[in-house]
C-alpha positions, 0 to 999 in steps of 0.5 A, spaced: 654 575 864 657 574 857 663 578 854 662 579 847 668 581 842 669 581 835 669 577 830 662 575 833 659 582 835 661 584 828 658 578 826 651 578 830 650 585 826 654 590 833 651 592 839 644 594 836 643 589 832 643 583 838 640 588 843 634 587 838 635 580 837 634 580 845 628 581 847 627 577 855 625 583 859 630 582 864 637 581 858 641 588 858 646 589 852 652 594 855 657 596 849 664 596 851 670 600 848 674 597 842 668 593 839 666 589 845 659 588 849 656 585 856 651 582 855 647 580 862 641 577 863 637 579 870 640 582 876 643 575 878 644 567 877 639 562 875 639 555 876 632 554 873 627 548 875 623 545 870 620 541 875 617 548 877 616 550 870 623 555 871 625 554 863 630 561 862 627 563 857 633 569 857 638 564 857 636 560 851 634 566 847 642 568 848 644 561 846 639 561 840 643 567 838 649 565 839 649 559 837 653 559 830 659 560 835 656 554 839 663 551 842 662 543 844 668 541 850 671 534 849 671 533 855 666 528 859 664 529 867 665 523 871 659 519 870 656 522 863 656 518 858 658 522 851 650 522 850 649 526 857 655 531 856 651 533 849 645 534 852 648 537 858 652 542 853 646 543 849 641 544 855 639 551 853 638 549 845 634 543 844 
């Protein structure tokens, strides 16, 4: 589940606008009261596996679409280099 409020919900166009612009089968966009939206991409979790060929499609079509608004942490997890932790955070984008 991600929440969206404003500025970005205004910015992505509102409500419609993003729900046309997810189109994964198993995405849901929920408008909330005062601006905001629910966005939810399948009835639970994934973990994905590219092994199997699990690559969440819904995850990075959500990610494509807010990428604008993308946040990078500063922080680093034990034993990833700041290269690793980059790809980490941007795993759904490149």
């Amino acid at each position: 589940m991600n929440f969206l409020g404003q500025p970005v919900l205004g910015e992505l166009g509102g409500v419609a606008n993003l729900r046309s612009r997810l189109r994964s089968p198993s995405t849901t966009v929920q408008e909330l009261e005062a601006g905001r939206a629910v966005v939810t991409l399948g009835p639970w979790p994934e973990a994905g596996d590219l092994e199997q060929g699990q690559t969440l499609p819904a995850y990075r079509e959500l990610a494509r679409v807010l990428e604008p608004w993308w946040y990078e942490e500063r922080f680093r997890f034990h034993g990833f280099s700041d290269e690793n932790m980059r790809r980490w955070q941007r795993r759904f984008l490149d």
